[in-house]
C-alpha atoms as an extended CHARMM CRD file, in Angstrom:
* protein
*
       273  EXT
         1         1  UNK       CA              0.0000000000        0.0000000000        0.0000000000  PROA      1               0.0000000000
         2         2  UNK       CA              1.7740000000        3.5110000000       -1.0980000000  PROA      2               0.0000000000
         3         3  UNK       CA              0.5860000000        6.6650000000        1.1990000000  PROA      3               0.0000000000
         4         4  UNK       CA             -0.1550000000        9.8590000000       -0.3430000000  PROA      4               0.0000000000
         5         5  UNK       CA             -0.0150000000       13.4040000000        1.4700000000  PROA      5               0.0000000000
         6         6  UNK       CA             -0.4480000000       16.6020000000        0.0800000000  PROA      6               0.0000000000
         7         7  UNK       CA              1.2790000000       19.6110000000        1.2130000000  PROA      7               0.0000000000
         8         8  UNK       CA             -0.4270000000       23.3890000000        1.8610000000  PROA      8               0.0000000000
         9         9  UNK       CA              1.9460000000       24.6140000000       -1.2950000000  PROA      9               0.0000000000
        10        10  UNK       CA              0.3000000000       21.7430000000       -3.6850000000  PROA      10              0.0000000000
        11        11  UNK       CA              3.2140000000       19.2050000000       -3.4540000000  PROA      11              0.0000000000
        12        12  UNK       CA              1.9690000000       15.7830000000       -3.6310000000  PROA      12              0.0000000000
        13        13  UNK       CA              4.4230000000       13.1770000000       -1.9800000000  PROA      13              0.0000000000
        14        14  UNK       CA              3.5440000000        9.4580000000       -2.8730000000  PROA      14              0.0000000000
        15        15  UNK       CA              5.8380000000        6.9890000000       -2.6820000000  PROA      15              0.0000000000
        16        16  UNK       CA              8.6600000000        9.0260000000       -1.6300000000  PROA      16              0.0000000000
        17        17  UNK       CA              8.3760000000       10.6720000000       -5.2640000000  PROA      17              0.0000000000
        18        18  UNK       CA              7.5670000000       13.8450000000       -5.1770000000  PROA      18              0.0000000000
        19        19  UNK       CA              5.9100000000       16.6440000000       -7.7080000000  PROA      19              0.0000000000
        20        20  UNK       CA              4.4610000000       20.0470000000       -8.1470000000  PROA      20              0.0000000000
        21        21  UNK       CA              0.9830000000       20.4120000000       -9.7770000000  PROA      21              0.0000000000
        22        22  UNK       CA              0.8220000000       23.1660000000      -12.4030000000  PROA      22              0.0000000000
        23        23  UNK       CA             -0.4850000000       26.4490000000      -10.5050000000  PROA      23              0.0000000000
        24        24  UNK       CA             -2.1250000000       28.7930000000      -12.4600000000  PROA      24              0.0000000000
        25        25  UNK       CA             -0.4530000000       32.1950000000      -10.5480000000  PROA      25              0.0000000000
        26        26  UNK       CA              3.0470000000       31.0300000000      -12.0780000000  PROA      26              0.0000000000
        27        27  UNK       CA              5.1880000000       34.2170000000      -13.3070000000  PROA      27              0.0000000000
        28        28  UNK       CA              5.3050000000       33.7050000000      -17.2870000000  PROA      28              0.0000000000
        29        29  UNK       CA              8.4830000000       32.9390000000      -18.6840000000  PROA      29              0.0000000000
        30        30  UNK       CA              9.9520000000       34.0340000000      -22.5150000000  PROA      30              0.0000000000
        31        31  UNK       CA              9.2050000000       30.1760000000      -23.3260000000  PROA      31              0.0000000000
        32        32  UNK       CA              5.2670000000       31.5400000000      -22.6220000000  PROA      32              0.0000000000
        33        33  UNK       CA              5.9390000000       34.3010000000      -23.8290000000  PROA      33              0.0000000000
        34        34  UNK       CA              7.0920000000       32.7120000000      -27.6580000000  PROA      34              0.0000000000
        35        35  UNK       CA              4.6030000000       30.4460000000      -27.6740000000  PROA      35              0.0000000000
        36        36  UNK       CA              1.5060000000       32.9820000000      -27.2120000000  PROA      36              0.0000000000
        37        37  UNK       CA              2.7650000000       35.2030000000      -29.8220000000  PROA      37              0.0000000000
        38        38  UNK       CA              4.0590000000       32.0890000000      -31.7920000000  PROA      38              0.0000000000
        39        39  UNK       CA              7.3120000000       33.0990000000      -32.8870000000  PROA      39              0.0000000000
        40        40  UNK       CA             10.9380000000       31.8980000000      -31.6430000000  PROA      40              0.0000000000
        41        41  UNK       CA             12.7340000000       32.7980000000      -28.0920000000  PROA      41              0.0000000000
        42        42  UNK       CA             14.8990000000       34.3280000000      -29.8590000000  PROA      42              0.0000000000
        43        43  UNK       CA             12.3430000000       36.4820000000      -32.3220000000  PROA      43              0.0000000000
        44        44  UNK       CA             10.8220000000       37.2210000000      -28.4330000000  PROA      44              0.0000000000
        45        45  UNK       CA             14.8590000000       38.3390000000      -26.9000000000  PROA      45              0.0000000000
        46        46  UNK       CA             15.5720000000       40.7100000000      -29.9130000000  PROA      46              0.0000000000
        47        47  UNK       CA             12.2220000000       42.7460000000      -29.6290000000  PROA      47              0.0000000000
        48        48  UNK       CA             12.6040000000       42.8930000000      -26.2580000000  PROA      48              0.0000000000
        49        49  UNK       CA             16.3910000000       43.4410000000      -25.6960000000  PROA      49              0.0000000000
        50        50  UNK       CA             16.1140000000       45.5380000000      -28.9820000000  PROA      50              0.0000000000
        51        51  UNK       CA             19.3310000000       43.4190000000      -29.9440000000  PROA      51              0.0000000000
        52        52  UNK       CA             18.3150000000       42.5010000000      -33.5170000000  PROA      52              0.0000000000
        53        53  UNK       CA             15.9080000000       43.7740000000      -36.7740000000  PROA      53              0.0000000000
        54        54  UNK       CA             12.5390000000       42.7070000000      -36.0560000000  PROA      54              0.0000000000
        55        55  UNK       CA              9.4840000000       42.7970000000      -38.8850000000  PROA      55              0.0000000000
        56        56  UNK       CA              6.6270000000       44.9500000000      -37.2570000000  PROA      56              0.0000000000
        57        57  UNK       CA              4.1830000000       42.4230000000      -37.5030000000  PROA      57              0.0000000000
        58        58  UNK       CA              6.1860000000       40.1100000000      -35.2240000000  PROA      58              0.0000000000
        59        59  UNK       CA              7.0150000000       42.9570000000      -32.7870000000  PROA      59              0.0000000000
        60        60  UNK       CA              3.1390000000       43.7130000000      -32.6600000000  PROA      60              0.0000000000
        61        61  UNK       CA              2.5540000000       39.8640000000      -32.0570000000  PROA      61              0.0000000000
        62        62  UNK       CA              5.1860000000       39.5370000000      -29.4500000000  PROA      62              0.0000000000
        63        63  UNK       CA              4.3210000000       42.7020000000      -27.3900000000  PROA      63              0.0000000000
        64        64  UNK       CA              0.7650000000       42.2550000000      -27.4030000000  PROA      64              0.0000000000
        65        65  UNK       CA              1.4670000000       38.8110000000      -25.7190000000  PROA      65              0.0000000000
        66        66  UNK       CA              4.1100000000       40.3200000000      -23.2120000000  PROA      66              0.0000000000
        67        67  UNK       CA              1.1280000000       42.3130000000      -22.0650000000  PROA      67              0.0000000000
        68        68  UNK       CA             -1.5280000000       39.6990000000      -22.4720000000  PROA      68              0.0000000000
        69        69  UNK       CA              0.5390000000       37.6740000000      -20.1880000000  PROA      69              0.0000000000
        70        70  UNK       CA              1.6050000000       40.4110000000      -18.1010000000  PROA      70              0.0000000000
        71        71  UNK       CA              5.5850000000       39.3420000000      -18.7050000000  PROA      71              0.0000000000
        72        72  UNK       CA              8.4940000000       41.1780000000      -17.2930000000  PROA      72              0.0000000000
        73        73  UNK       CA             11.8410000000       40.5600000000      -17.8860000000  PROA      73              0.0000000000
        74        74  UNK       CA             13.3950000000       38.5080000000      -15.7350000000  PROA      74              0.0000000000
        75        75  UNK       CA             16.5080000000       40.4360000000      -15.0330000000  PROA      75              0.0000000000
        76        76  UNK       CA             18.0310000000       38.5330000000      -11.7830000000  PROA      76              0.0000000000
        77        77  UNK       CA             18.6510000000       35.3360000000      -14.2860000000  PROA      77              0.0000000000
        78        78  UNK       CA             19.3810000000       38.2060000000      -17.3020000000  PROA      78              0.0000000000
        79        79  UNK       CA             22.2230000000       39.2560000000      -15.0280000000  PROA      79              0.0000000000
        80        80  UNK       CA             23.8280000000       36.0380000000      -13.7440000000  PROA      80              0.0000000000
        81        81  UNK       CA             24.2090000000       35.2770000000      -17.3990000000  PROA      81              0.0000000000
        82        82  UNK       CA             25.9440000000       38.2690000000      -18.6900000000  PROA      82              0.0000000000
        83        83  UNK       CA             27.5680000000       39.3840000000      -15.6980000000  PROA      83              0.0000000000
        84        84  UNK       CA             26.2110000000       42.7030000000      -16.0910000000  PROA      84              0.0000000000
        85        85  UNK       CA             23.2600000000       44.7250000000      -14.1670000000  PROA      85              0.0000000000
        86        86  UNK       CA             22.9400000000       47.9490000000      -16.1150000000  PROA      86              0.0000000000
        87        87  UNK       CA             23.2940000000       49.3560000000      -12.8780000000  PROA      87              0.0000000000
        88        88  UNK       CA             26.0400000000       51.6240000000      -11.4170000000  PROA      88              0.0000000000
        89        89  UNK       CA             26.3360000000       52.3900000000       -7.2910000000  PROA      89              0.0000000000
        90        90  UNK       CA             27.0940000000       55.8570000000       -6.3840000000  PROA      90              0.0000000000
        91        91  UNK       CA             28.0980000000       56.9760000000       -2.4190000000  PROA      91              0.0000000000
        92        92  UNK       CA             27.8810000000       60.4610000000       -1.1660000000  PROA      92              0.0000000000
        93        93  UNK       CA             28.2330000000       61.7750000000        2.0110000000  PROA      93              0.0000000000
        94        94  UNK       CA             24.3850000000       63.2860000000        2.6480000000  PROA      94              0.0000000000
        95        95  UNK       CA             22.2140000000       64.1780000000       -0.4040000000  PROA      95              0.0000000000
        96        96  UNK       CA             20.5850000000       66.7420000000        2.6000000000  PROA      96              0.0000000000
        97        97  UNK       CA             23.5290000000       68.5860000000        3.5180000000  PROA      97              0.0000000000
        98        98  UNK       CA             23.0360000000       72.1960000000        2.8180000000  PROA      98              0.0000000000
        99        99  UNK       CA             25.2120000000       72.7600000000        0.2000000000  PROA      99              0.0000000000
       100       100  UNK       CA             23.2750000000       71.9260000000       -2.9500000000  PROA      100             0.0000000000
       101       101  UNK       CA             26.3630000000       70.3210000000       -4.6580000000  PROA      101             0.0000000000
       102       102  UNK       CA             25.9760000000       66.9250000000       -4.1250000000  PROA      102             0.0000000000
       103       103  UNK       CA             22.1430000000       66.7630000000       -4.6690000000  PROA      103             0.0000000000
       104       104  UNK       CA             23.4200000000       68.1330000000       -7.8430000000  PROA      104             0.0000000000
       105       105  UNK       CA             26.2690000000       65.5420000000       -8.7580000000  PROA      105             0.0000000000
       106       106  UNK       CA             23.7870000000       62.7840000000       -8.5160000000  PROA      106             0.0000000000
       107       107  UNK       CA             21.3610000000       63.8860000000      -10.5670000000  PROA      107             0.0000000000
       108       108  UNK       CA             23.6810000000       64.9570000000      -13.3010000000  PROA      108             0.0000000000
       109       109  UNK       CA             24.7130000000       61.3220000000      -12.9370000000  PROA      109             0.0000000000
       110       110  UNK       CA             21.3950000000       59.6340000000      -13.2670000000  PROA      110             0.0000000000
       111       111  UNK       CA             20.7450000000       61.7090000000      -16.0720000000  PROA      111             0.0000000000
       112       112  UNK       CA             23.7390000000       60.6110000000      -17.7760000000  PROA      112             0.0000000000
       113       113  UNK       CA             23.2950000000       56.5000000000      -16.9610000000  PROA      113             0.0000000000
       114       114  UNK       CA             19.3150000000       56.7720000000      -17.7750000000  PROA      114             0.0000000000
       115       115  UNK       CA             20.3660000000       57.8820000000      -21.5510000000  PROA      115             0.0000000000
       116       116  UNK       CA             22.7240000000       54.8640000000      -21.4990000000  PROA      116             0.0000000000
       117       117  UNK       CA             19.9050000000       52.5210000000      -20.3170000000  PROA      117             0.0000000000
       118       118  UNK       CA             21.2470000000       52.1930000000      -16.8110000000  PROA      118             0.0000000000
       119       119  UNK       CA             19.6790000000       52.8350000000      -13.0660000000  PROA      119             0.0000000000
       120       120  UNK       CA             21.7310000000       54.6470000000      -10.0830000000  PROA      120             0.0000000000
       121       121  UNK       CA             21.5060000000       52.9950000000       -6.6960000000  PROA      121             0.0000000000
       122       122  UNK       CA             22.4910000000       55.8890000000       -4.1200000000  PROA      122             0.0000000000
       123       123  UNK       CA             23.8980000000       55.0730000000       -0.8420000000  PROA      123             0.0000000000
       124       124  UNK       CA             24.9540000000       57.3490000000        1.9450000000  PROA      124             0.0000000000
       125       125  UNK       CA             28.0250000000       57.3610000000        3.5140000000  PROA      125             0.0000000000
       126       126  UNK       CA             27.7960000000       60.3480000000        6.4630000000  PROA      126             0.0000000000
       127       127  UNK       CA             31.3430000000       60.4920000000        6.1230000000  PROA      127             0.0000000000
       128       128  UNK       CA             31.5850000000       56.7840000000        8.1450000000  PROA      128             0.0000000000
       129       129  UNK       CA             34.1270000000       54.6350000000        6.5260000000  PROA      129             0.0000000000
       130       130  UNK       CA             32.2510000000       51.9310000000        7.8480000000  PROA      130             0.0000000000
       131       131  UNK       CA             28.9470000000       52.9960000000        5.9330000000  PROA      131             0.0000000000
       132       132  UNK       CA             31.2130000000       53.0440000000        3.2660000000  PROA      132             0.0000000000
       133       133  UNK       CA             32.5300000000       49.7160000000        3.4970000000  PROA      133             0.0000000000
       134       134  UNK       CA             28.9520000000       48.2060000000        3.8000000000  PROA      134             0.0000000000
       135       135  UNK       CA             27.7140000000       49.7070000000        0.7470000000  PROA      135             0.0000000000
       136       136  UNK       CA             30.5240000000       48.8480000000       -1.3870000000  PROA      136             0.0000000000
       137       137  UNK       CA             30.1450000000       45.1580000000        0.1180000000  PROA      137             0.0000000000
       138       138  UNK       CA             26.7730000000       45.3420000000       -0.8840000000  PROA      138             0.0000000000
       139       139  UNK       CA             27.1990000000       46.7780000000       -4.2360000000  PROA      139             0.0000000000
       140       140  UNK       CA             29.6240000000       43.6840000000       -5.4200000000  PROA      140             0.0000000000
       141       141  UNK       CA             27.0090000000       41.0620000000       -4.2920000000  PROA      141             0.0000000000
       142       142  UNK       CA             24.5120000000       42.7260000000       -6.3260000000  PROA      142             0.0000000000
       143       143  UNK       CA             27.2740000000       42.8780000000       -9.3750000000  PROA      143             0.0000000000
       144       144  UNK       CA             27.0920000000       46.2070000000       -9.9520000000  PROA      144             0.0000000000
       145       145  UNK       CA             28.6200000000       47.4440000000      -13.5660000000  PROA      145             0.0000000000
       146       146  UNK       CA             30.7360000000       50.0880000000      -11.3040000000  PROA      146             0.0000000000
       147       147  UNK       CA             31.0210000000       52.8010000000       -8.5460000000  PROA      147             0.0000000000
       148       148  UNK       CA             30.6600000000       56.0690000000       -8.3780000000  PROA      148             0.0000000000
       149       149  UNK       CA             32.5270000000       57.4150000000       -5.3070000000  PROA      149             0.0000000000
       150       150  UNK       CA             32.9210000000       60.2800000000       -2.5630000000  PROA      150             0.0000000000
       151       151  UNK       CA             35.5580000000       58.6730000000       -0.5350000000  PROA      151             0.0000000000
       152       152  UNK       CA             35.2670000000       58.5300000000        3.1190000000  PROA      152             0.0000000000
       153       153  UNK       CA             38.7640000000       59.3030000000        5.3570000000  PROA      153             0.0000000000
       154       154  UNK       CA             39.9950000000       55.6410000000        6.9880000000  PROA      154             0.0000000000
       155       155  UNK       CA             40.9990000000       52.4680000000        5.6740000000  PROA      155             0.0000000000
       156       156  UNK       CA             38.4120000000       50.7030000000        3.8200000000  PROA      156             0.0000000000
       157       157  UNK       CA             39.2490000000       46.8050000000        2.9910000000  PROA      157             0.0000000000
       158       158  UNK       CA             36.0930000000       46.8290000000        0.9470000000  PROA      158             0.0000000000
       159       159  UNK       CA             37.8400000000       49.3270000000       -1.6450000000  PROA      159             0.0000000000
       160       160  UNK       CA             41.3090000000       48.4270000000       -1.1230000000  PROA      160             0.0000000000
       161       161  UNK       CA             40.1650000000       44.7800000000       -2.8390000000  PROA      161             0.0000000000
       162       162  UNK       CA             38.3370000000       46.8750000000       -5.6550000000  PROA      162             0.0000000000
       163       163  UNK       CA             41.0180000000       48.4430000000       -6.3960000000  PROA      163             0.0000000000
       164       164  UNK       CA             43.3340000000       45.5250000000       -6.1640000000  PROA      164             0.0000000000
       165       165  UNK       CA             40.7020000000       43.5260000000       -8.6250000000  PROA      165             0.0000000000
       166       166  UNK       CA             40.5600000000       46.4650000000      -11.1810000000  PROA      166             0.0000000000
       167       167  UNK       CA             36.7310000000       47.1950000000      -10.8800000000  PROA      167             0.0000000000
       168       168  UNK       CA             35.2610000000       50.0380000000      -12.7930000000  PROA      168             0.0000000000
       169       169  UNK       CA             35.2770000000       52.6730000000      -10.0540000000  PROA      169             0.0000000000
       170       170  UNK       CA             35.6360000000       56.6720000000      -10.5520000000  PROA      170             0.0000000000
       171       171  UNK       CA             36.3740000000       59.0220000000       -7.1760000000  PROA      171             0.0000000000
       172       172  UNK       CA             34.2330000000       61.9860000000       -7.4110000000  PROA      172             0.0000000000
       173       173  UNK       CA             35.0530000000       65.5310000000       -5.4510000000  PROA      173             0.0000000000
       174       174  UNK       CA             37.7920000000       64.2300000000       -3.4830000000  PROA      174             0.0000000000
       175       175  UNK       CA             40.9250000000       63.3010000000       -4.8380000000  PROA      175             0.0000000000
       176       176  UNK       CA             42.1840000000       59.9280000000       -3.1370000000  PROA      176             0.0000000000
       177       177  UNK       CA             45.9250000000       59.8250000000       -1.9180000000  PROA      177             0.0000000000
       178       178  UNK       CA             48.6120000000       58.0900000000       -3.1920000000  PROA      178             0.0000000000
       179       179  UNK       CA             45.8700000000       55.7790000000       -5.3710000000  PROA      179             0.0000000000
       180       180  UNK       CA             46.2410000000       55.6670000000       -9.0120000000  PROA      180             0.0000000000
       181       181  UNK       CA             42.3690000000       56.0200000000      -10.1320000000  PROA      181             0.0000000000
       182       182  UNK       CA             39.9270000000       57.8560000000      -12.0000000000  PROA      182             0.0000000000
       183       183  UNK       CA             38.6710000000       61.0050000000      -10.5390000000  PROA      183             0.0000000000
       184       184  UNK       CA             36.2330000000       63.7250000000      -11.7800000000  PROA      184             0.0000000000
       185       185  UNK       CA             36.5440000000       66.9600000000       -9.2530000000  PROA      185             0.0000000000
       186       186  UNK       CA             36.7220000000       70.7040000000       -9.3750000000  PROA      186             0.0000000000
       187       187  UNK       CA             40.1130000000       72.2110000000       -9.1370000000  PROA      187             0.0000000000
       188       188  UNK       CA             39.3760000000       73.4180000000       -5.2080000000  PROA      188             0.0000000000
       189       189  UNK       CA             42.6830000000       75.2400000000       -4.6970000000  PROA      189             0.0000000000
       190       190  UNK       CA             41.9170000000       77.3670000000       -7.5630000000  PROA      190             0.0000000000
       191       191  UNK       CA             38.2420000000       78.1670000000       -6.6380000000  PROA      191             0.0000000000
       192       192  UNK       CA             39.0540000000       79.0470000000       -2.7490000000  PROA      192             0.0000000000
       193       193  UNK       CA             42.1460000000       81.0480000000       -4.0540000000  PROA      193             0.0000000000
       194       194  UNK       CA             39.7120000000       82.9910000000       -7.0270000000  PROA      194             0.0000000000
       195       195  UNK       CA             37.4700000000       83.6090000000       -3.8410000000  PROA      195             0.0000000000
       196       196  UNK       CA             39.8110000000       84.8540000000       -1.2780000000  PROA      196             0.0000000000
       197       197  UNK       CA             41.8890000000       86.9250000000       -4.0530000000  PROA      197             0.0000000000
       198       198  UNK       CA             37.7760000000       88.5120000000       -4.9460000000  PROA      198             0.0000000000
       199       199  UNK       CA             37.7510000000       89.5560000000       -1.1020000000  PROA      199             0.0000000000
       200       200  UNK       CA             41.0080000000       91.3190000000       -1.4210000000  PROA      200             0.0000000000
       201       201  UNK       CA             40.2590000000       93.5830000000       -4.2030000000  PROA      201             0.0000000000
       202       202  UNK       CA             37.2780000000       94.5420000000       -2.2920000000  PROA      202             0.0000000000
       203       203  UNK       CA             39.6650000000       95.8720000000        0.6190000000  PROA      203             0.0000000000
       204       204  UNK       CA             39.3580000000       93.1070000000        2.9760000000  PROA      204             0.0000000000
       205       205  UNK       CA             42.1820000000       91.6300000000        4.1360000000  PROA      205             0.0000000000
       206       206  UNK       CA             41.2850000000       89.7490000000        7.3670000000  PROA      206             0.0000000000
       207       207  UNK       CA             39.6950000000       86.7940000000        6.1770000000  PROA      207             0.0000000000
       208       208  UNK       CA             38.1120000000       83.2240000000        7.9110000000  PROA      208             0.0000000000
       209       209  UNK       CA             38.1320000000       79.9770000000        5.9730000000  PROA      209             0.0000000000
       210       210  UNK       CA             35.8810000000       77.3770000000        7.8020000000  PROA      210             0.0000000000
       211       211  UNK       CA             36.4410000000       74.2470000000        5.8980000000  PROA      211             0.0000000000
       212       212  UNK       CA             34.8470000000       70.9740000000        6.8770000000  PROA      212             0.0000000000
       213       213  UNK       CA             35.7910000000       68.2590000000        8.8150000000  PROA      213             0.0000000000
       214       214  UNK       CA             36.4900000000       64.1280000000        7.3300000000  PROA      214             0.0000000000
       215       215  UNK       CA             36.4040000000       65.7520000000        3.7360000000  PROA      215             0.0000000000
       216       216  UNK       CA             40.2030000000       64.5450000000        2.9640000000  PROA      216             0.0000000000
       217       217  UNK       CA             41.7510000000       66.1860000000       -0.1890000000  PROA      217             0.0000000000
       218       218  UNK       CA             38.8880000000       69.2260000000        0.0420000000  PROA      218             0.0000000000
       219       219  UNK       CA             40.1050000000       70.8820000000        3.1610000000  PROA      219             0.0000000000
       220       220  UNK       CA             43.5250000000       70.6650000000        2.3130000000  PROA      220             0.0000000000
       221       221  UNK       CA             42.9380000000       72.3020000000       -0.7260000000  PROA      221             0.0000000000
       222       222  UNK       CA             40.7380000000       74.7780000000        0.3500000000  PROA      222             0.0000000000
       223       223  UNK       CA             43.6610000000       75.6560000000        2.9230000000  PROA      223             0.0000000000
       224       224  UNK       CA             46.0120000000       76.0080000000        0.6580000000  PROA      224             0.0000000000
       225       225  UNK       CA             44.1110000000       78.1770000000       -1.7000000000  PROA      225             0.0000000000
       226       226  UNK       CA             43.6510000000       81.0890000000        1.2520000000  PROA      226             0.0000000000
       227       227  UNK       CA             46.9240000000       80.4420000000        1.8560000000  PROA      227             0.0000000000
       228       228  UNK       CA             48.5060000000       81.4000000000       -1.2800000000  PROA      228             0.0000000000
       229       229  UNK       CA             46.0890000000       83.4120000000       -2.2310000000  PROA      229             0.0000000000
       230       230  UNK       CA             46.9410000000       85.5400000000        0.9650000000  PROA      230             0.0000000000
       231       231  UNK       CA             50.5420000000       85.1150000000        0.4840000000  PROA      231             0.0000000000
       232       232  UNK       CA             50.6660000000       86.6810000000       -2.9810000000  PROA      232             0.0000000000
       233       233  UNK       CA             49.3140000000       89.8650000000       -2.2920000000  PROA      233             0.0000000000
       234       234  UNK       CA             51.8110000000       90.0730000000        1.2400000000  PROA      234             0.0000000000
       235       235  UNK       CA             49.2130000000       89.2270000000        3.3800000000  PROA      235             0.0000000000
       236       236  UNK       CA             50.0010000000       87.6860000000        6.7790000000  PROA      236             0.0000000000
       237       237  UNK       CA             48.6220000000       84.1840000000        7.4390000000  PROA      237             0.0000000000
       238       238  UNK       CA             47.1910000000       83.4950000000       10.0970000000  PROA      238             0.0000000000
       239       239  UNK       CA             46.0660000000       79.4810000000       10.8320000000  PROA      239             0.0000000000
       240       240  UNK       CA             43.8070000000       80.3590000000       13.3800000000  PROA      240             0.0000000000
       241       241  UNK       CA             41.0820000000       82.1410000000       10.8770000000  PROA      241             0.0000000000
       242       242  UNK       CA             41.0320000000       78.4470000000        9.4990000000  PROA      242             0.0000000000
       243       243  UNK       CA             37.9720000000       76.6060000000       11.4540000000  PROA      243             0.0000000000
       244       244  UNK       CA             36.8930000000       73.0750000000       11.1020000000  PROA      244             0.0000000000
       245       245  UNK       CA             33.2600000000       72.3340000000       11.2380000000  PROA      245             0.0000000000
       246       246  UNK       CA             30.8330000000       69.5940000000       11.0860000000  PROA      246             0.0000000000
       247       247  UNK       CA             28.7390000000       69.0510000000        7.4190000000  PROA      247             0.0000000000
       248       248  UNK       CA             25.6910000000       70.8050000000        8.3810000000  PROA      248             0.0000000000
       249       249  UNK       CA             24.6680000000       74.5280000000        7.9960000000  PROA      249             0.0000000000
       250       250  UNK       CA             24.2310000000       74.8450000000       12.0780000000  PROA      250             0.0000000000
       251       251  UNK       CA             27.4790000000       73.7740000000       12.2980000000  PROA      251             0.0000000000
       252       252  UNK       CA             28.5090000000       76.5740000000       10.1120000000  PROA      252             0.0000000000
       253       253  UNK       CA             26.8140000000       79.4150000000       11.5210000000  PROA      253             0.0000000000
       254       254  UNK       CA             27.7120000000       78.3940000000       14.4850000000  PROA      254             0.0000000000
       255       255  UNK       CA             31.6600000000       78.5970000000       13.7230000000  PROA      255             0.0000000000
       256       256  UNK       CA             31.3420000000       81.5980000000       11.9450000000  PROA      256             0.0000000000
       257       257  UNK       CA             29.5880000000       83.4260000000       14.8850000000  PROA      257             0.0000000000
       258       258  UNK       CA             32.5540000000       82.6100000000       16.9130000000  PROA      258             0.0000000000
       259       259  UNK       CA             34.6990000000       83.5410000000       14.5270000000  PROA      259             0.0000000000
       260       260  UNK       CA             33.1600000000       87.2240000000       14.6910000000  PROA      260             0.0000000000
       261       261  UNK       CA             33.0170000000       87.1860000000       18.0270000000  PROA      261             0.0000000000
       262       262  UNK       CA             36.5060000000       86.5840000000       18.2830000000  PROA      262             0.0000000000
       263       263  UNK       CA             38.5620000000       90.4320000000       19.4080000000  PROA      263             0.0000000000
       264       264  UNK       CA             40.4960000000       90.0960000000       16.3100000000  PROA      264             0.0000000000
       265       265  UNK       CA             37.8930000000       88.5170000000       14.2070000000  PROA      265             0.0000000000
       266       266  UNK       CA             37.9510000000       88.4100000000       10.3190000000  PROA      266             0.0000000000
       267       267  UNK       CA             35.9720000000       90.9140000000        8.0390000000  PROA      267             0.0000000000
       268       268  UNK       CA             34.2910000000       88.0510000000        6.1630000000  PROA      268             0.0000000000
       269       269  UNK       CA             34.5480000000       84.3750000000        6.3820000000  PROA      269             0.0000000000
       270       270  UNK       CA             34.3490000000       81.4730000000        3.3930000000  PROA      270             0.0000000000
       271       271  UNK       CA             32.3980000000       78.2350000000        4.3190000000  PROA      271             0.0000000000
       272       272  UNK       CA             33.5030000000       75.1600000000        1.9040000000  PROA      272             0.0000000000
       273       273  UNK       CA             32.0630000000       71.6050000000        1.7870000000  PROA      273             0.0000000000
């Protein structure tokens, strides 16, 4: 005598053989797909990966059954097989912060990757190399096509082994040291110095720089734009008109209240991200 059982998902076990029992609510597949519009897979995978001529008759057929069938491209599997997302991660430290600049980089960015067929995934960092880290971990399991980056200060194994492995990944706004890489940033020492040389002709010649703090390569150039810019017109430097101060615009009115405050103060003051 062979017992039979019957599982709440429709599995049938007899015999110690088991089976599944067609269910209506199954996703469609391409196979489905072909077969509705009755044309080839591959007829089906050129209209809809556009990668091949198709007659418009047969593109009519085969997207009238895509929606008849309510089909969507199954791009988990689509992935695995070419080793390639169409998608590209991008860290920043706060899209929030007050300085419009980086809600500004980003969307230049998905502008640029939506025209190429590709999606953004945005992550942020708050300047915490170990935000960073988990992002970038997370952005290789997924197999992102590459990585858009505003480095955070510390060591980072996550990046070190992207760079060691060659993977497609550009710096943005801060320039990494000693790293050989890609980078797309503004020439910082040569804006802060335009700015600070701009106060000068106006007659001022006291003048704060409050630069912010964990932004690596951008406060050091930012510093040494006031400085030289000072220093060329035989004005005396002095460090403590530099300020650090947190990424937030509280932070930053703050610091530049006690900068006026100070007995010696500045005549104007420069904030920088």
């Amino acid at each position: 005598m062979v017992s039979t059982a019957e599982s709440p998902c429709g599995v049938r076990l007899s015999g110690g053989r088991s089976y599944k029992e067609p269910l209506e609510d199954l996703m469609p597949t391409i196979y489905d797909v072909a077969k509705r519009a009755g044309v080839s897979i591959a007829t089906v995978s050129a209209v809809l990966n556009r990668t091949a001529y198709v007659s418009p008759e047969l593109t009519t057929r085969v997207k009238q059954a895509v929606q008849e069938l309510d089909y969507t491209i199954n791009h988990l599997a689509h992935s695995l097989q070419k080793r390639s997302t169409r998608s590209v991660g991008m860290l920043i430290p706060d899209v929030a912060n007050p300085d419009p600049f980086f809600s500004q980089v980003v969307r230049g960015a998905e502008d640029a990757l939506r025209k190429k067929g590709y999606v953004l995934i945005l992550g942020h960092t708050y300047n915490q190399v170990r935000e960073q880290s988990r992002y970038l971990a997370a952005f290789r399991s997924r197999l992102v096509d590459g990585v858009l980056l505003f480095q955070s200060p510390g060591e980072d194994d996550e990046l070190r082994r992207m760079l060691e492995k060659n993977r497609p990944l550009v710096f943005v706004g801060r320039v990494p040291k000693g790293i050989d890489a890609d980078v797309v940033a503004t020439d910082i020492l040569a804006g802060t110095k335009a700015g600070v040389a701009h106060l000068i002709r106006r007659g001022h010649k006291r003048i704060g720089l409050i630069t912010t703090e964990n932004t690596m390569s951008v406060a050091e150039y930012r510093v040494a734009g006031w400085t030289r810019a000072l220093k060329e017109r035989g004005i005396p430097v002095d460090q403590r008109l530099v300020v650090p101060a947190k990424l937030s615009a509280e932070a930053a009115c703050c610091t530049a209240t006690r900068l006026l405050d100070w007995k010696n103060h500045p005549r104007r003051c420069s904030w920088t991200t």
